[in-house]
DSSP file (Angstrom, degrees, kcal/mol; ACC not computed):
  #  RESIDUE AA STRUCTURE BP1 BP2  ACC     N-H-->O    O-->H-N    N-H-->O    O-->H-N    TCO  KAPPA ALPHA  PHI   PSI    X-CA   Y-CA   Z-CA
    1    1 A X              0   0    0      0, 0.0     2,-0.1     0, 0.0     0, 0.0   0.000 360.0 360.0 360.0 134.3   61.0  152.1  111.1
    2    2 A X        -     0   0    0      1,-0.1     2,-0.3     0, 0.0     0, 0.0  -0.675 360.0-112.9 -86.9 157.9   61.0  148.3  112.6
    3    3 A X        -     0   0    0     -2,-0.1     2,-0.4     0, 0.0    -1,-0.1  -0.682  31.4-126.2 -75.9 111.3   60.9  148.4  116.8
    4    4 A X        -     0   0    0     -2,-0.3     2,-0.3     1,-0.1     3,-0.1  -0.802  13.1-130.7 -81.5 137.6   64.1  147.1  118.3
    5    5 A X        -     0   0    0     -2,-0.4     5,-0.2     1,-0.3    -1,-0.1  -0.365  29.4-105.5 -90.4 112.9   64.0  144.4  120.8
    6    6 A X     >  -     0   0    0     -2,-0.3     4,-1.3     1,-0.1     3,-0.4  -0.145  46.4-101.3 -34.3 156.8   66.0  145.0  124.2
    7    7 A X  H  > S+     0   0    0      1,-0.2     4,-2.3     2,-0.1     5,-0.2   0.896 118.8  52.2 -80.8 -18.3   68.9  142.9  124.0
    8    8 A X  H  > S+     0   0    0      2,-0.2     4,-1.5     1,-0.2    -1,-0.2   0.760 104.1  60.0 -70.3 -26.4   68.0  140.1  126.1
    9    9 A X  H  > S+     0   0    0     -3,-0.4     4,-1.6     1,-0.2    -1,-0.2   0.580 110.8  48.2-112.6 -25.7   64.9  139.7  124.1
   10   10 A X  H  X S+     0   0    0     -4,-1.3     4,-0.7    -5,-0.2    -2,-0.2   0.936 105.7  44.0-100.0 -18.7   67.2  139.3  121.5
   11   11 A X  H  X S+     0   0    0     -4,-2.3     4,-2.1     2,-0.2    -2,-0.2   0.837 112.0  65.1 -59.3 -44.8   69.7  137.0  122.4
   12   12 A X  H >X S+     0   0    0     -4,-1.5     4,-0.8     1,-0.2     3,-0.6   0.944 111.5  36.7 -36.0 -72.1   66.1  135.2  123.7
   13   13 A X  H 3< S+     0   0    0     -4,-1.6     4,-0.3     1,-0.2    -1,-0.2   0.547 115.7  56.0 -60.8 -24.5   65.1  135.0  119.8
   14   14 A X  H 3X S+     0   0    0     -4,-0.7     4,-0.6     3,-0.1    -1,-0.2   0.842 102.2  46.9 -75.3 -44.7   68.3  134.3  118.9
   15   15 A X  H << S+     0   0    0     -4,-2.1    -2,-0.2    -3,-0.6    -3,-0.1   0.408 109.9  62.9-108.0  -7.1   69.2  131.0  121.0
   16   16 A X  T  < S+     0   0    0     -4,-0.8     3,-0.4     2,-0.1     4,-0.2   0.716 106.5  48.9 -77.3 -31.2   65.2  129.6  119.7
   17   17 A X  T  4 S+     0   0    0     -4,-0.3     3,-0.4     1,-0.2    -2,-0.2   0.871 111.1  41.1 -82.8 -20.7   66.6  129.7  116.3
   18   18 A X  S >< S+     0   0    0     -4,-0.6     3,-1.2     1,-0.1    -1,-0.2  -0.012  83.9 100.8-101.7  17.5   69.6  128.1  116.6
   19   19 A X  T 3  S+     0   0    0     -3,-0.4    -1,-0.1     1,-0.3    -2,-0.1   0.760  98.3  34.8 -76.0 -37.5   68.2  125.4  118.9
   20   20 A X  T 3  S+     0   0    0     -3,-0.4    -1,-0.3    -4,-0.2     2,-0.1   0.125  97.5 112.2-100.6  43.6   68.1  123.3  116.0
   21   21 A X  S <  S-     0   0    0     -3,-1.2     2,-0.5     1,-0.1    -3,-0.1  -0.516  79.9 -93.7-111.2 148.0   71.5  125.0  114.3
   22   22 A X        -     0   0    0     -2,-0.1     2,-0.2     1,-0.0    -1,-0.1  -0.395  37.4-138.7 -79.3 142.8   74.5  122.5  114.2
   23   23 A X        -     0   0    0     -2,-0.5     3,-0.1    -4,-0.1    -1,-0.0  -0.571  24.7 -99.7 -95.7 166.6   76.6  122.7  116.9
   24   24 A X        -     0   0    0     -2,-0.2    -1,-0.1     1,-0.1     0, 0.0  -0.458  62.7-106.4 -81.6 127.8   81.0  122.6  116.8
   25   25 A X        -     0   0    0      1,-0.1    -1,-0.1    -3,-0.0    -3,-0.0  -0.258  16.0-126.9 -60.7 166.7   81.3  118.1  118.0
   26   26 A X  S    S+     0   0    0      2,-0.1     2,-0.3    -3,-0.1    -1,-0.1   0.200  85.7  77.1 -94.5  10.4   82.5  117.9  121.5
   27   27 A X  S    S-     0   0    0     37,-0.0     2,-0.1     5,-0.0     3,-0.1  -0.917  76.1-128.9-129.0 156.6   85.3  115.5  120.0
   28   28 A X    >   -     0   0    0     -2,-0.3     3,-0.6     1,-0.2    35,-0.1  -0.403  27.5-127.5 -91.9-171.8   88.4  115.7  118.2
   29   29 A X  G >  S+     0   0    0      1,-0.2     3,-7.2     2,-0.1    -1,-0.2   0.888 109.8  61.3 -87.2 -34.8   88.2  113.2  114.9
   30   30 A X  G 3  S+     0   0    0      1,-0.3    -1,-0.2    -3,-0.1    -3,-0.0   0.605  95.1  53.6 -65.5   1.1   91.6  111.9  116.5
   31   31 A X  G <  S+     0   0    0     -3,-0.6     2,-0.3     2,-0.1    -1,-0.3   0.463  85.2 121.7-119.3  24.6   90.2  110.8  119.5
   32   32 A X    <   -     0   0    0     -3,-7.2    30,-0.1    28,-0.1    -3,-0.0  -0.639  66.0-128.4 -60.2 116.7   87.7  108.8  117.1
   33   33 A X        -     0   0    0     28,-0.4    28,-1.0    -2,-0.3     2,-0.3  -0.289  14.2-116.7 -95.5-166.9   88.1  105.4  118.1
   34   34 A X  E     -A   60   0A   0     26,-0.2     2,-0.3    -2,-0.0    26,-0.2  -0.894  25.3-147.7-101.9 132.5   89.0  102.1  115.2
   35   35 A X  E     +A   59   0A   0     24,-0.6    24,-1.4    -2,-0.3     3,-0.2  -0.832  24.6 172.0  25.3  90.2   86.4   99.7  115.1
   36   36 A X        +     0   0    0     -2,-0.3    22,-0.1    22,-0.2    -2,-0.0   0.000  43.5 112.8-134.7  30.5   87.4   95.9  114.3
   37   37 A X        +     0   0    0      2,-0.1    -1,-0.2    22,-0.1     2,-0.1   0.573  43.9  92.1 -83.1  -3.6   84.3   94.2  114.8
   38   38 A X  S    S-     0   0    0     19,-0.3     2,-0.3    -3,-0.2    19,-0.1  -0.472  76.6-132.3-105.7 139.9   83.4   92.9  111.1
   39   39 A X        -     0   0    0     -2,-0.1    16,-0.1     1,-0.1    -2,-0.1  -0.845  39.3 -73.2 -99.1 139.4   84.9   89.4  110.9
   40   40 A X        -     0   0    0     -2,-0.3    16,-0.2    14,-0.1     2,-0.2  -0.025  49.1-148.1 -20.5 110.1   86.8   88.6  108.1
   41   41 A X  E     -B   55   0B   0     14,-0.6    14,-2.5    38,-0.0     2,-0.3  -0.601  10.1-168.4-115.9 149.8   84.5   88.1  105.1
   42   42 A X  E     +B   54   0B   0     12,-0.2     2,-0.5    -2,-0.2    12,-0.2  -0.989  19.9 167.0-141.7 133.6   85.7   85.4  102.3
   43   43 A X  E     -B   53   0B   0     10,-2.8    10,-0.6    -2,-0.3     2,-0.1  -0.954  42.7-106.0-141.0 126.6   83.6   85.6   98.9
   44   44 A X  E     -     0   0B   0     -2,-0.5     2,-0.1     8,-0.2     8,-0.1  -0.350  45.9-116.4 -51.8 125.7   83.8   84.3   95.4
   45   45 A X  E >   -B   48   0B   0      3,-0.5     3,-1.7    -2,-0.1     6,-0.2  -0.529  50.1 -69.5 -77.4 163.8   84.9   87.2   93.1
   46   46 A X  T 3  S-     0   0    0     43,-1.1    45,-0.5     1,-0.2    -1,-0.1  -0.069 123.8  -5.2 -26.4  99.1   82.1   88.4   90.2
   47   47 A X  T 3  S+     0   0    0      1,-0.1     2,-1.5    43,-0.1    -1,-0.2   0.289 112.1 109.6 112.0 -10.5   82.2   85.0   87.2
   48   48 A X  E <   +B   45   0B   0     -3,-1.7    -3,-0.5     1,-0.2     3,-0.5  -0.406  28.2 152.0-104.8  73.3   85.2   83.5   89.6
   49   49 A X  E    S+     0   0B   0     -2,-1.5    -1,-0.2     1,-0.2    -5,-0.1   0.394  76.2  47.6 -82.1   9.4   83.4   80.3   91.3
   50   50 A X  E    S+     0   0B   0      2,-0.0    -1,-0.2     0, 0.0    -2,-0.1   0.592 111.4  62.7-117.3 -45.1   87.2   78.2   91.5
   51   51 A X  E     -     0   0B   0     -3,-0.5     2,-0.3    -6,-0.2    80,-0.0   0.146  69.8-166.1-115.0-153.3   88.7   81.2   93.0
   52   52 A X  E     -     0   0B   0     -8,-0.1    80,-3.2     2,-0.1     2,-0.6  -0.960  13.9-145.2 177.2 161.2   88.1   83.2   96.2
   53   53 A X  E     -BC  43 131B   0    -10,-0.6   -10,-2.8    -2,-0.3     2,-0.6  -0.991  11.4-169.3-152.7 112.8   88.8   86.8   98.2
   54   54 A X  E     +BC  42 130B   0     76,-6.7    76,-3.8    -2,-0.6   -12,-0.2  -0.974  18.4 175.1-107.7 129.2   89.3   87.0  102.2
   55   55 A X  E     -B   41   0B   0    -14,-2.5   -14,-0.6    -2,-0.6    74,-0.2  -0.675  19.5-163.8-138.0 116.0   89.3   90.5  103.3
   56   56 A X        -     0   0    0    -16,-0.2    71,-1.4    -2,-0.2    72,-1.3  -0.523  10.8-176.1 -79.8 156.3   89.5   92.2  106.7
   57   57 A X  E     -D  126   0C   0     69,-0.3   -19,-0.3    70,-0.2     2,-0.3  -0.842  12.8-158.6-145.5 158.8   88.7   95.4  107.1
   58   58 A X  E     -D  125   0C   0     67,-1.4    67,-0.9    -2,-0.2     2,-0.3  -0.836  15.7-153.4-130.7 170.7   88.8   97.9  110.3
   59   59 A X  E     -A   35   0A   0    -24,-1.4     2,-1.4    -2,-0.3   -24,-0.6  -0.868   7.9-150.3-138.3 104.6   86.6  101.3  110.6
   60   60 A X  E     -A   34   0A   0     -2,-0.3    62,-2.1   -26,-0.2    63,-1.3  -0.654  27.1-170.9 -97.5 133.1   87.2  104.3  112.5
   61   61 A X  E     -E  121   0D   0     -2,-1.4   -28,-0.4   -28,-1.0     2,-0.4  -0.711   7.4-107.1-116.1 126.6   84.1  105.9  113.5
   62   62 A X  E    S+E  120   0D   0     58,-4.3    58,-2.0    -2,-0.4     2,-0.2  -0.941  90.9  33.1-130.2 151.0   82.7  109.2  115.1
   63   63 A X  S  > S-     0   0    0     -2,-0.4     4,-2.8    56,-0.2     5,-0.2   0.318  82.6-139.6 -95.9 170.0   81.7  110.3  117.2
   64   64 A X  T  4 S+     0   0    0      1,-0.2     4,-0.4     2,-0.2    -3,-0.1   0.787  95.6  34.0 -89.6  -9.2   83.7  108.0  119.0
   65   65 A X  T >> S+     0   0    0      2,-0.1     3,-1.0     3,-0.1     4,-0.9   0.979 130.7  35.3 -71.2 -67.7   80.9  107.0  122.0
   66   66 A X  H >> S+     0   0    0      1,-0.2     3,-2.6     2,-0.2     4,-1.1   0.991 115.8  55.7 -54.2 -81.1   77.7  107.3  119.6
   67   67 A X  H 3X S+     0   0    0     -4,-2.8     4,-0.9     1,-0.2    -1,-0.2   0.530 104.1  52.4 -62.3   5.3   79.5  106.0  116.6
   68   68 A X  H <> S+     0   0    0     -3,-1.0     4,-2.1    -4,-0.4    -1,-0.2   0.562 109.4  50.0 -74.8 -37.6   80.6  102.6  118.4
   69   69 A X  H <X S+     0   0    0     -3,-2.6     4,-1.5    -4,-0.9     3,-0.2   0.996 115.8  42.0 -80.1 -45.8   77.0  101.8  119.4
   70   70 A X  H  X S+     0   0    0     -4,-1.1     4,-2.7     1,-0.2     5,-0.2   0.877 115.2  48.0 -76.7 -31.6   75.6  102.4  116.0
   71   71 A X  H  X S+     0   0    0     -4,-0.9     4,-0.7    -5,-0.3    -1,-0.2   0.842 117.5  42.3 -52.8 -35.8   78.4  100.7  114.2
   72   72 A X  H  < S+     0   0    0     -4,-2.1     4,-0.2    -3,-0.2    -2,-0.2   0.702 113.1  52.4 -76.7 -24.5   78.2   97.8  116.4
   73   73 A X  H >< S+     0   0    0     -4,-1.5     3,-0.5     1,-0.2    -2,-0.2   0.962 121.7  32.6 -78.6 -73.0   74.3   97.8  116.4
   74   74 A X  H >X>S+     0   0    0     -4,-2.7     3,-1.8     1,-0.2     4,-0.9   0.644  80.6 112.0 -70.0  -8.5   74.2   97.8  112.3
   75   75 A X  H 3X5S+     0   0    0     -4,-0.7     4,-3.2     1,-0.2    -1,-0.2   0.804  77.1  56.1 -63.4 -47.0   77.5   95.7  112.0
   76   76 A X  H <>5S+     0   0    0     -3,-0.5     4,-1.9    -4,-0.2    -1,-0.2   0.896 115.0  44.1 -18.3 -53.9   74.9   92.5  110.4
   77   77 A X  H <>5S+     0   0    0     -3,-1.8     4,-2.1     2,-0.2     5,-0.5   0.999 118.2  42.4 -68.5 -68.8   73.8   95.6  107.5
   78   78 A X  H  X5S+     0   0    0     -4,-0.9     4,-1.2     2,-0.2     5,-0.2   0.874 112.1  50.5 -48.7 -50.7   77.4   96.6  107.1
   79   79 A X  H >X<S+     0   0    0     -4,-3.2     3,-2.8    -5,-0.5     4,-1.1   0.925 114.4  46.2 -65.7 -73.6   78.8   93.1  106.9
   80   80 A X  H 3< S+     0   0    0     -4,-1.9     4,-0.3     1,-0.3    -2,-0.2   0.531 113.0  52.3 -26.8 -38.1   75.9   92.1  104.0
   81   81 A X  H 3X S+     0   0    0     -4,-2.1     4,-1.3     2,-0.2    -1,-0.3   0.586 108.6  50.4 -58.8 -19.9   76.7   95.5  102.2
   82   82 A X  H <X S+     0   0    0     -3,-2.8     4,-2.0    -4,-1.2     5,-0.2   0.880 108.5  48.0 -94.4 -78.0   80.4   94.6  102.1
   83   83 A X  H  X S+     0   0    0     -4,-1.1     4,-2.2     2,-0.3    -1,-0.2   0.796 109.1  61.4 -48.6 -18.2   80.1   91.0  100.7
   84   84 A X  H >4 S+     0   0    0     -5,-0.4     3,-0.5    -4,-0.3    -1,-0.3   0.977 112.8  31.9 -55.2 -71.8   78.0   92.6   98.3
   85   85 A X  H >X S+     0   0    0     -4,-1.3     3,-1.0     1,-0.2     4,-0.8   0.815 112.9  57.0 -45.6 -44.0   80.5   94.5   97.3
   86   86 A X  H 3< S+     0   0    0     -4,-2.0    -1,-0.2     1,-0.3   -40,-0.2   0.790 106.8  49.7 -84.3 -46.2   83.2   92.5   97.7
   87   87 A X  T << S+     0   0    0     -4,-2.2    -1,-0.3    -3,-0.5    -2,-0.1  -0.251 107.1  57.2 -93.3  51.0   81.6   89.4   95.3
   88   88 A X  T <4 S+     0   0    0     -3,-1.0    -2,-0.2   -42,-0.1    -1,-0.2   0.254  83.1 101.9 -90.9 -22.8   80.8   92.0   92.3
   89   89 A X  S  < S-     0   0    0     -4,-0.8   -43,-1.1    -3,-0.2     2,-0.3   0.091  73.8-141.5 -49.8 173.8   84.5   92.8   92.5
   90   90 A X    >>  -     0   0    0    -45,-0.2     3,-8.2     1,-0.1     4,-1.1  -0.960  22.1-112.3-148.7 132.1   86.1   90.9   89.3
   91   91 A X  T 34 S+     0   0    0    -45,-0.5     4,-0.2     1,-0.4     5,-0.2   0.718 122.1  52.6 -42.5 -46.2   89.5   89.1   89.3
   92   92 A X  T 34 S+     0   0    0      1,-0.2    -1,-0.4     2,-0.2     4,-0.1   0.640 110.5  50.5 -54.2 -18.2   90.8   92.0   86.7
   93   93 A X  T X4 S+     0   0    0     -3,-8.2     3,-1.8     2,-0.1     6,-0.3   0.934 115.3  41.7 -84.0 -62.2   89.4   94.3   89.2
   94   94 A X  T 3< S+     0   0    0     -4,-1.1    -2,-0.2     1,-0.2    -3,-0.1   0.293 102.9  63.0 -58.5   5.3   91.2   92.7   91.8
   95   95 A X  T 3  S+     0   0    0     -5,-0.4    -1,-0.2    -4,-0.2    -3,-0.1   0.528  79.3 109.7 -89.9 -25.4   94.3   92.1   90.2
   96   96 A X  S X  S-     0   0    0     -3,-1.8     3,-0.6    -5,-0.2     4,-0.3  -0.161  71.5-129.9 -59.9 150.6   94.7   95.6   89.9
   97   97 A X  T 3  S+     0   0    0      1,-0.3     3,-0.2     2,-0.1     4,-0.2   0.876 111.6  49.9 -45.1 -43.8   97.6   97.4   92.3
   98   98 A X  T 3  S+     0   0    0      1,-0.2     5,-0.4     2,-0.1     4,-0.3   0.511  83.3 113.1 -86.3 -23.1   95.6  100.0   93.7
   99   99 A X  S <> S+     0   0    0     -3,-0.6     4,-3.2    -6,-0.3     5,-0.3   0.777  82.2  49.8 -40.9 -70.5   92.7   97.0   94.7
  100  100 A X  H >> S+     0   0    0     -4,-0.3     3,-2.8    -3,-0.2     4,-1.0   0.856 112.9  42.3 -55.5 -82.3   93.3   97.6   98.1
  101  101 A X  H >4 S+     0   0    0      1,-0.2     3,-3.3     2,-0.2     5,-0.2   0.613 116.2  52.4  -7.6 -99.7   93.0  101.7   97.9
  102  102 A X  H >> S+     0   0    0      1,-0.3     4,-1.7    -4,-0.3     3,-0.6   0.612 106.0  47.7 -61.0  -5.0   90.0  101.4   95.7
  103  103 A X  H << S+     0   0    0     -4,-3.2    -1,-0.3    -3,-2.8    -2,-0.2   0.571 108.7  58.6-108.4  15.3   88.0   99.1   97.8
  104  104 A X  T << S+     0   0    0     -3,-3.3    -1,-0.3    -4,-1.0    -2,-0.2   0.106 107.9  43.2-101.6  33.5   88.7  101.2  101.0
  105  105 A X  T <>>S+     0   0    0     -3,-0.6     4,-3.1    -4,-0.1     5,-0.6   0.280 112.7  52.5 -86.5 -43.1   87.3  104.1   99.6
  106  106 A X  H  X5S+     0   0    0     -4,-1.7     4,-1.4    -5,-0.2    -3,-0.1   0.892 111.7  48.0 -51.1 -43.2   84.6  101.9   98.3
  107  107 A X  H  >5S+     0   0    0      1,-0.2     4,-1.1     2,-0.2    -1,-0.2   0.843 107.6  56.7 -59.4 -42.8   84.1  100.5  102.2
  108  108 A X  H  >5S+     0   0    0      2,-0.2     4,-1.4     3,-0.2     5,-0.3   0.776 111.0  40.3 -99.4 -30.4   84.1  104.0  103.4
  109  109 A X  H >X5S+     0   0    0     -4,-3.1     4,-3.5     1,-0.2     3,-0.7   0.913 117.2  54.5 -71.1 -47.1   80.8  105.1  100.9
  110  110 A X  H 3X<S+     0   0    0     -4,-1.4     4,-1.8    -5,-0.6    -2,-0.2   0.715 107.4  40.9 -18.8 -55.8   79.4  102.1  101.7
  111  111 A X  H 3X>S+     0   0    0     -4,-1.1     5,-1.7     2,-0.2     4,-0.5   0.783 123.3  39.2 -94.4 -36.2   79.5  102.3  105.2
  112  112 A X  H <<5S+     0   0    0     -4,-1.4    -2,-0.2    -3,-0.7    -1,-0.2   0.767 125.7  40.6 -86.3 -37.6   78.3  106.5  105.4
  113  113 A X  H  <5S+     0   0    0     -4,-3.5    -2,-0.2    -5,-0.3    -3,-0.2   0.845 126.8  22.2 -94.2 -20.3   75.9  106.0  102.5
  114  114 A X  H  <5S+     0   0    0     -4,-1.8    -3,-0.2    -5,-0.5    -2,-0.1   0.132 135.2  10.1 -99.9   2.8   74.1  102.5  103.2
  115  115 A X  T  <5S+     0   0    0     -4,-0.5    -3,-0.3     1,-0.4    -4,-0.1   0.514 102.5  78.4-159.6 -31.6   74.4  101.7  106.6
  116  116 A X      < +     0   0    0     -5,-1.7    -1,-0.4     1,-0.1     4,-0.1  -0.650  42.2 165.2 -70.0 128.3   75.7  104.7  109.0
  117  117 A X  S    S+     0   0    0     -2,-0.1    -1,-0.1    -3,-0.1     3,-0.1   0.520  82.8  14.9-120.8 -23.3   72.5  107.3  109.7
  118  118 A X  S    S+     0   0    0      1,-0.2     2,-0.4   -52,-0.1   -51,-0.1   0.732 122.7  56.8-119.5 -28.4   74.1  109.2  112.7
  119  119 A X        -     0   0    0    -53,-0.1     2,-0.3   -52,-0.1   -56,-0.2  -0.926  67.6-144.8 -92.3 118.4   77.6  108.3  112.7
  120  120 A X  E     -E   62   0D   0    -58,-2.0   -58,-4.3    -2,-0.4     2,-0.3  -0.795  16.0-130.1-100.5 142.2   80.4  108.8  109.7
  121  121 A X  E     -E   61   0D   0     -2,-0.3   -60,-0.2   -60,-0.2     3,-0.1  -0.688  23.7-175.3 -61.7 124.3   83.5  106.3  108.9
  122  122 A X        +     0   0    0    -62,-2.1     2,-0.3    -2,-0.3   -61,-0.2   0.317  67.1  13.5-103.9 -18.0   86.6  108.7  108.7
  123  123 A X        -     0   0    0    -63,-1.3     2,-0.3     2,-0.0    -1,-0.2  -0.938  61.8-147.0-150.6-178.6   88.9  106.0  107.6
  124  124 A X        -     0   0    0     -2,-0.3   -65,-0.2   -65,-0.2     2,-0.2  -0.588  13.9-158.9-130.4 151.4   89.0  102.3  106.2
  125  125 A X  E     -D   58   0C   0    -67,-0.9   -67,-1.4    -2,-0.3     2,-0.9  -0.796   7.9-158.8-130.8 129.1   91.7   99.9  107.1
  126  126 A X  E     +D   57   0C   0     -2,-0.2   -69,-0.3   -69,-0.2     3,-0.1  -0.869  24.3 171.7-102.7 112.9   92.3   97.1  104.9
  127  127 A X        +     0   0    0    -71,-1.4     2,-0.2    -2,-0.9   -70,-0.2   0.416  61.5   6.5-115.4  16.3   94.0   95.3  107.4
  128  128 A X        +     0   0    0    -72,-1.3    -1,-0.3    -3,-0.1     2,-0.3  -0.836  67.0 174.5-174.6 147.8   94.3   91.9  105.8
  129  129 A X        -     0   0    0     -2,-0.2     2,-0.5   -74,-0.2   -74,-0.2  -0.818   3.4-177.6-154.1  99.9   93.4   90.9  101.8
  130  130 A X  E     -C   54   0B   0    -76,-3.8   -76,-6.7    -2,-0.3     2,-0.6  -0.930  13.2-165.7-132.6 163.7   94.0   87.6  100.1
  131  131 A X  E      C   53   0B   0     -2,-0.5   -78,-0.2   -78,-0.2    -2,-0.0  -0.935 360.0 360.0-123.8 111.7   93.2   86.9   96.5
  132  132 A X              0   0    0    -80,-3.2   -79,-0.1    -2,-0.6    -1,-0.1   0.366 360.0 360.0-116.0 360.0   93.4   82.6   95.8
């Protein structure tokens, strides 16, 4: 038969394990604020040296104190991942209807898998795109 612990001695044991356990954020996502610091980036698309692609983009990030400082901190990494992205695109790619859709979903891995370590992008805004 195991020995039971008083209850304080468990609660004790209890609140040591969970010390690193995640805890519920102290924010709602909605009061995550939008992000508009990336300046418009203009790029040649992929094989298209004539032709040319401005797009701004906005990011709302949480949590929204913490995820301001690190978005603003990385925004050099972010902007250099995005024109990466942005000149591998290909006119046909960008021709497409949906462009704008796919390349904020594209924005949004980007920015949570290559440059965000502490903070997640919950949305994209493509808030301006032109294709010349």
């Amino acid at each position: 038969m195991t020995p039971r612990l008083p209850w304080s001695a468990a609660a004790i044991l209890l609140l040591a394990y969970c010390t690193g356990c995640a805890s519920t954020p102290a924010y709602s996502p909605k009061e995550c604020p939008i992000w508009e610091g990336l300046a418009p980036i203009q790029v040649n698309p992929a094989g298209a040296r004539d032709r040319h692609l401005r797009v701004q983009a906005a990011f709302q990030v949480c949590p929204p104190v913490d995820g301001i400082a690190e978005i603003e901190r990385k925004r050099i990494e972010l902007r250099h991942e995005a024109i990466s992205l942005l000149s591998s695109q290909t006119t046909t790619q960008l021709e497409d209807p949906l462009r704008a859709e796919k390349l904020r979903a594209q924005l949004l891995i980007l920015a949570n898998e290559k440059v965000l370590k502490k903070a997640r992008v919950t949305e994209v805004f493509i808030t301006g795109m032109h294709l010349e």
